[in-house]
C-alpha positions as CSV (number, residue, x, y, z in Angstrom):
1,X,-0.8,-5.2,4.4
2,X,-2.2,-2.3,2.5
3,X,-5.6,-1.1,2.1
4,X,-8.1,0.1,-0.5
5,X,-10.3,3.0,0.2
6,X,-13.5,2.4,-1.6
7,X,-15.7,5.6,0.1
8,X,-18.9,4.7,0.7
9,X,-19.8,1.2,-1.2
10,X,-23.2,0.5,-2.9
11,X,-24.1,-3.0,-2.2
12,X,-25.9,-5.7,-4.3
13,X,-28.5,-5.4,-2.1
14,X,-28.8,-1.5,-2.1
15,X,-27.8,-0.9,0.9
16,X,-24.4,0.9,1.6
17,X,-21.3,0.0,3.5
18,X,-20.0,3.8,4.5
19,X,-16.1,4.0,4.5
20,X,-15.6,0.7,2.8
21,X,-12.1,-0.9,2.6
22,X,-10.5,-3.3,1.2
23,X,-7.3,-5.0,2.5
24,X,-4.6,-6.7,-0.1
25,X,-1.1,-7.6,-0.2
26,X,1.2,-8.3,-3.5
27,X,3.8,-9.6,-4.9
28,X,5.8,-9.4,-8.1
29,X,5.6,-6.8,-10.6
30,X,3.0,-6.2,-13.1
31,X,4.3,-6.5,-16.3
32,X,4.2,-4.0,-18.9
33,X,1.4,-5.9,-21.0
34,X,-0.5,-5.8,-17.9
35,X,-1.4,-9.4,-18.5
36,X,0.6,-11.6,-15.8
37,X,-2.2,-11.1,-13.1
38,X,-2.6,-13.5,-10.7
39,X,-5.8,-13.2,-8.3
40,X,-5.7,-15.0,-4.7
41,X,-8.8,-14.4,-2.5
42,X,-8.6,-16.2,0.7
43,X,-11.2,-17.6,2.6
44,X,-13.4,-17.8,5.9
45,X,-11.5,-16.6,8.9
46,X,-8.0,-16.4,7.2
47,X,-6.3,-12.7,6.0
48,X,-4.8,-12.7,3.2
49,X,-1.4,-13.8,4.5
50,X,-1.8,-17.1,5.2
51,X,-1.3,-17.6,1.9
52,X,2.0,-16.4,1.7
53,X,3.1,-19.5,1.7
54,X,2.5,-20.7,-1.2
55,X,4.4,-17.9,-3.6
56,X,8.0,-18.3,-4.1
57,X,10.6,-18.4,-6.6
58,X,10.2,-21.8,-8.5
59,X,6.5,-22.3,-6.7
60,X,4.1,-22.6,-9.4
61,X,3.0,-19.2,-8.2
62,X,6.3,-17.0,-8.8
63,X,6.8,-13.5,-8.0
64,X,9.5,-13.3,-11.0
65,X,6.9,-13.8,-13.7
66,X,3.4,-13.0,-12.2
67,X,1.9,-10.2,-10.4
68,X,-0.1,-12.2,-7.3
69,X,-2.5,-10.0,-5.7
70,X,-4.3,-11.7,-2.5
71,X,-7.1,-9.4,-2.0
72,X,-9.7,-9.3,1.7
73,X,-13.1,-9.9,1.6
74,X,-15.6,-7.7,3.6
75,X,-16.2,-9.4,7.1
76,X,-12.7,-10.2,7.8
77,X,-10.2,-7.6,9.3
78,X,-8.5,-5.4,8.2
79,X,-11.1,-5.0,5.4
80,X,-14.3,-3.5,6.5
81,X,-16.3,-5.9,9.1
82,X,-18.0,-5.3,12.2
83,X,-15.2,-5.2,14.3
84,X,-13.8,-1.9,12.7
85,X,-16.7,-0.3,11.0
86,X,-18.5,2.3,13.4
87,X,-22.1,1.9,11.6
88,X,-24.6,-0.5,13.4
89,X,-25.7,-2.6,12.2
90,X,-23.4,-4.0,9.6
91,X,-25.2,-4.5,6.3
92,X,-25.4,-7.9,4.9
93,X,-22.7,-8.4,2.1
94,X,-22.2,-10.7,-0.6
95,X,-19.5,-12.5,-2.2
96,X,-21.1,-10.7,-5.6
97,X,-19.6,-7.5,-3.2
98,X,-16.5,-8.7,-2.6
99,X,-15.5,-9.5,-6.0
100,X,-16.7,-6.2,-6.8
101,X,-14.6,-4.3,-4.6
102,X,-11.6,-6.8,-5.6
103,X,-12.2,-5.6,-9.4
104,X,-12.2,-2.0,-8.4
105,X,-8.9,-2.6,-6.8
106,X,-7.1,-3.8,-9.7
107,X,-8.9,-1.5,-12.4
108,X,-8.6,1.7,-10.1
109,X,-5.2,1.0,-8.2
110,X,-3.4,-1.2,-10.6
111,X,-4.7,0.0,-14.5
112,X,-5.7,-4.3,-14.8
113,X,-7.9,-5.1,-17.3
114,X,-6.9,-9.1,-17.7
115,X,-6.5,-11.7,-15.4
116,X,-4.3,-14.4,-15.9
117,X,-5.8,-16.9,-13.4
118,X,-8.4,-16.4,-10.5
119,X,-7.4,-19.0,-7.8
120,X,-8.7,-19.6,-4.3
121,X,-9.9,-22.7,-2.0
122,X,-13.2,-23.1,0.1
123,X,-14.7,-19.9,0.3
124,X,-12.3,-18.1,-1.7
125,X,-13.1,-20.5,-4.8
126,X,-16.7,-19.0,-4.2
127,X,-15.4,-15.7,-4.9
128,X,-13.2,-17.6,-7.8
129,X,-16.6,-18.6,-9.6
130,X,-18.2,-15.1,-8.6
131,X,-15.3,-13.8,-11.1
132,X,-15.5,-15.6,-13.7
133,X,-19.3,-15.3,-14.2
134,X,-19.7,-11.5,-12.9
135,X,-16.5,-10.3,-14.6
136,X,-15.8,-13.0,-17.8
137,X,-14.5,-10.5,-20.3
138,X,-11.5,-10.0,-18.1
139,X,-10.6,-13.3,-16.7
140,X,-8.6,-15.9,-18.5
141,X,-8.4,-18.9,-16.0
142,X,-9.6,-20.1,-12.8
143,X,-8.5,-22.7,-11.2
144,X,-11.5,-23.1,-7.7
145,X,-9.8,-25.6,-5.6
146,X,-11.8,-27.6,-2.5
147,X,-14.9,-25.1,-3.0
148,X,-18.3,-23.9,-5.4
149,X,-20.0,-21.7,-6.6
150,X,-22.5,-22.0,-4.4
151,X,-21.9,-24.3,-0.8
152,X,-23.8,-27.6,-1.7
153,X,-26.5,-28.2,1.1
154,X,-24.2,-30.1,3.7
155,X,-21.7,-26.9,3.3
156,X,-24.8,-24.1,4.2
157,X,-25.6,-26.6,7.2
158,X,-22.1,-26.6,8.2
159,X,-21.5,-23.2,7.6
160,X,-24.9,-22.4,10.2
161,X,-24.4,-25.1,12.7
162,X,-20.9,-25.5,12.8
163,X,-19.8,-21.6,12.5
164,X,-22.6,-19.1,13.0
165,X,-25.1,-21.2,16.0
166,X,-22.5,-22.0,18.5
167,X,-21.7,-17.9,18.2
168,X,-25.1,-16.8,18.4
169,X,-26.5,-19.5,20.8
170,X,-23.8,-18.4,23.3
171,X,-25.9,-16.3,26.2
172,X,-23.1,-13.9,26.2
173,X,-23.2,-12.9,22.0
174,X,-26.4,-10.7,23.0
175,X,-28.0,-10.4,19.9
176,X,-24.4,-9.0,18.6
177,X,-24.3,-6.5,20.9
178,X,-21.5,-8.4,23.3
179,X,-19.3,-6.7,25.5
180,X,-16.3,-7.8,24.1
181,X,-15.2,-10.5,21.8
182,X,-13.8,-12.5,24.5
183,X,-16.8,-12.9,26.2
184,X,-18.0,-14.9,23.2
185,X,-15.1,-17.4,23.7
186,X,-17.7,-20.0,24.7
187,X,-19.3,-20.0,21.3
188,X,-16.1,-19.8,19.6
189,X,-14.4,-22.4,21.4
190,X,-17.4,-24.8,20.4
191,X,-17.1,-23.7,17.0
192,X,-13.5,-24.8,17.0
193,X,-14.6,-28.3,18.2
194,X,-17.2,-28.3,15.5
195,X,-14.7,-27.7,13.4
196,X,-12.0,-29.8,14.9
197,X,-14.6,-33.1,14.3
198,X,-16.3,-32.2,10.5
199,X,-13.8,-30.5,8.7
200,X,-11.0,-33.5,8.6
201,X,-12.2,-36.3,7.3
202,X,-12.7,-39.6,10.3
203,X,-9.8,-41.0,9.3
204,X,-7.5,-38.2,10.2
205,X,-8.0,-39.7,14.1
206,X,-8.0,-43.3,13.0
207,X,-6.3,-45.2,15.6
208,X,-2.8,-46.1,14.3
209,X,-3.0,-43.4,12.1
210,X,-3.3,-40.1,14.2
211,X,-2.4,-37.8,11.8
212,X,-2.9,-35.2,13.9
213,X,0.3,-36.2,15.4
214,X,2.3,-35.3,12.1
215,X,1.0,-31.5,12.7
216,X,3.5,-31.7,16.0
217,X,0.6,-32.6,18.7
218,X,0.7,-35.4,21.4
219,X,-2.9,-35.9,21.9
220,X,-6.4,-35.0,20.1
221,X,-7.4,-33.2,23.0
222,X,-3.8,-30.9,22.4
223,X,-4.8,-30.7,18.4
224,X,-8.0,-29.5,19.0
225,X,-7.0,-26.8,21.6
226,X,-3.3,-25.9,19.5
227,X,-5.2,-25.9,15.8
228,X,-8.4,-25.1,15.7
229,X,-9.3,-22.9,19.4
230,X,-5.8,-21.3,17.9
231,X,-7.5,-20.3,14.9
232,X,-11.1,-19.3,16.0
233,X,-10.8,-17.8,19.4
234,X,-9.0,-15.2,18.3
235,X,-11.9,-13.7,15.7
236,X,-14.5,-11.5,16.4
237,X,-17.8,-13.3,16.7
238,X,-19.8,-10.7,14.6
239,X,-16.6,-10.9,12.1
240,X,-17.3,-14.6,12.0
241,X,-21.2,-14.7,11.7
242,X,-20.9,-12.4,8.7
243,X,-19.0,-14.3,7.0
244,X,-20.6,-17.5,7.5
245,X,-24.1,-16.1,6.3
246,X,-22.2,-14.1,3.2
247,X,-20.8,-17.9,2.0
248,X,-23.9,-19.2,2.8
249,X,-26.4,-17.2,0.8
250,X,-23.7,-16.8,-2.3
251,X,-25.3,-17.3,-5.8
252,X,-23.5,-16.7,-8.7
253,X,-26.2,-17.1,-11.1
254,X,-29.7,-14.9,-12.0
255,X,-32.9,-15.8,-10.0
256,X,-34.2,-18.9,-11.4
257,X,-31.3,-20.3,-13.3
258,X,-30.1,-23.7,-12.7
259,X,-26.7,-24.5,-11.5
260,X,-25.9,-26.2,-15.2
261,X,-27.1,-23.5,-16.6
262,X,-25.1,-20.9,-14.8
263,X,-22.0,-23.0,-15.2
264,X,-22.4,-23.3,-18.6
265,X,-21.9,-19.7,-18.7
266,X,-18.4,-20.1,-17.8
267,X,-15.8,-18.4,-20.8
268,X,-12.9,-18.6,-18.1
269,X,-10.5,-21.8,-18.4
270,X,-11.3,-24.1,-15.8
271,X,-9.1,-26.0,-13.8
272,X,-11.2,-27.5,-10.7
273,X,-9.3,-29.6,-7.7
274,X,-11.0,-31.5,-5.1
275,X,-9.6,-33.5,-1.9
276,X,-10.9,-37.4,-1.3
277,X,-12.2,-37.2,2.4
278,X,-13.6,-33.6,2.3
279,X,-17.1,-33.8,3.7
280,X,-17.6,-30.0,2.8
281,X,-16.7,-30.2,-0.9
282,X,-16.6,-33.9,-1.8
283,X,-14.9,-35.0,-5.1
284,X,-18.0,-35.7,-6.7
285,X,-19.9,-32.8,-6.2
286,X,-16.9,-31.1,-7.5
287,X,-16.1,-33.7,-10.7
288,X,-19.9,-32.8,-11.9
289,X,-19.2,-28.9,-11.9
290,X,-16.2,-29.9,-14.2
291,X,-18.4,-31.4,-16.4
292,X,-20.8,-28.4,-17.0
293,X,-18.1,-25.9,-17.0
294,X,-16.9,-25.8,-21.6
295,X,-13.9,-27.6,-21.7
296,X,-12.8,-28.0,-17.6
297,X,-10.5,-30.1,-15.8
298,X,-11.1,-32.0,-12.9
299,X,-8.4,-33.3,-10.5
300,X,-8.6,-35.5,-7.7
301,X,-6.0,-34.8,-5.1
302,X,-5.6,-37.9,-2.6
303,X,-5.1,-36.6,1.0
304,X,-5.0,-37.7,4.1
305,X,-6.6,-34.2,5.2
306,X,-9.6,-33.8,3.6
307,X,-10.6,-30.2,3.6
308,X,-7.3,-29.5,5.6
309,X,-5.1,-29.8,3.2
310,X,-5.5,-26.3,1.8
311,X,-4.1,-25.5,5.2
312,X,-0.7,-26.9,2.9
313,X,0.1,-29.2,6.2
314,X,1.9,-32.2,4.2
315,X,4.6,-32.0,1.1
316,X,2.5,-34.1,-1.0
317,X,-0.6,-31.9,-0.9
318,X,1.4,-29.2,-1.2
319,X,3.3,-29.9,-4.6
320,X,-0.5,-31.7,-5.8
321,X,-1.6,-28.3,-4.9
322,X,1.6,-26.5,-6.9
323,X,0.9,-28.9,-9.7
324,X,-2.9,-27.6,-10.1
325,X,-1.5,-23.8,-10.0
326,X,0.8,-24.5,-12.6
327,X,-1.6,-26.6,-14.9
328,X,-4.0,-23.6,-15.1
329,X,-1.2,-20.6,-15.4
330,X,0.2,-23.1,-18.4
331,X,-3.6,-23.9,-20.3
């Protein structure tokens, strides 16, 4: 993992995050046109190499021909967050701030003035929208895949009652002033249960079904407590809340703009995906930002997953997903 040192970074807001950092990983070369970039941000909870994954020679996303870079957000270790940031109390950032700091890198580090395609999933297609309106000139594609611009209004009550209450409702979170992170395991653990019952869809536990069981688990009860207390008890509670309220608030669009409106604005070519059974970014929801978006795609993407299956957990979703990738690097 490498990191970006941004010095002190002014926020949207105004406010300044001192001794700002970014964290990033790539792979392939950049070519000598400059023009083979591929941008990856990942999304809530999840450093960037989780999505190692899904590069490889003959993936859609290959190192031989494009320069992947899979760039932090602020919030999430190793890029500046709470956990490693000595000033108190963090400042609020924005997704607006991340994609900032993300253009920096590539201008500053990397001489990149074009993007080939911005891709992400969930919160990372946030920042994938935040791109293509904050930064148009220089992106080519996007393909935003299970996510928004902005979280409809079921996602920003997920993303508060699911994520950041069960944190800050635990006696032991202190106002953010905690001990130690595993004091907080509590409120983490019940965000992994939260977690564990909204974020695949019902039919995922169907009796007869139990999909859960093709993710090598005996029992619910050992699914929950394997996947998801696996994922969120080790995270920092402040890392987490941060996060959550960051997706929440994001706005890609100027004060008083419609979401039509601000989609319309949209230069980039759009390739949009969405999951049947995802409660957090349902198909339909997505299907109508495909329609105000000039001239973008909509896929459907039939999984047994829901919002999972960006987790890449099953073949299918994972060459559907492959398949998306290689429709937009082709348009």
């Amino acid at each position: 993992m490498n990191t970006f040192e941004l010095g002190d970074f002014p926020l949207t807001s105004g406010d300044t995050l001192p001794g700002a950092r970014l964290a990033y990983q790539t792979f392939g070369e950049l070519n000598q046109a400059r023009d083979n970039v591929v941008v990856f941000p990942t999304f809530l909870g999840a450093p960037a190499e989780v999505l190692n994954g899904w590069i490889g020679e003959n993936r859609a996303l290959d190192p031989r021909t494009h320069f992947i870079v899979l760039p932090g957000h602020f919030g999430l270790p190793p890029s500046s967050a709470p956990s490693n940031t000595p000033s108190r109390p963090f400042p609020a950032v924005t997704v607006a701030d991340d994609v900032i700091a993300q253009q920096r890198l590539l201008e500053e580090v990397f001489g990149v003035r074009e993007i080939r395609l911005a891709l992400g999933w969930s919160i990372g297609a946030i920042q994938v929208y935040e791109w293509a309106l904050r930064f148009g000139d220089l992106v080519r594609g996007i393909a935003p895949i299970a996510g928004a611009p902005t979280p409809p209004p079921w996602t920003k009550l997920w993303l508060k009652t699911v994520v950041e209450e069960p944190i800050t409702a635990d006696p032991n979170y202190a106002g953010g002033a905690y001990t130690s992170a595993a004091s907080v395991s509590g409120g983490l653990a019940r965000v992994a249960h939260g977690s564990a019952l909204t974020a695949p869809p019902r039919t995922f536990y169907y009796a007869g079904a139990d999909v859960w069981r093709t993710l090598g688990f005996d029992s619910v009860d050992a699914f929950v407590e394997g996947f998801w207390e696996g994922f969120w008890l080790p995270q920092d509670p402040n890392d987490v809340v941060t996060q959550a309220r960051k997706a929440r608030s994001a706005w890609p669009g100027a004060e008083g703009e419609s979401l039509r409106e601000v989609l319309g604005r949209i230069k980039a070519k759009t390739t949009i995906a969405a999951f049947t059974g995802d409660a957090l970014f349902p198909p339909d929801e997505l299907r109508q930002y495909a329609e105000w978006i000039p001239g973008a795609t909509f896929r459907q993407i039939d999984s047994v997953y829901g919002h999972l299956a960006t987790f890449g957990l099953a073949e299918p979703d994972v060459k559907a997903i492959d398949d998306v990738i290689r429709h937009a690097l082709e348009s």
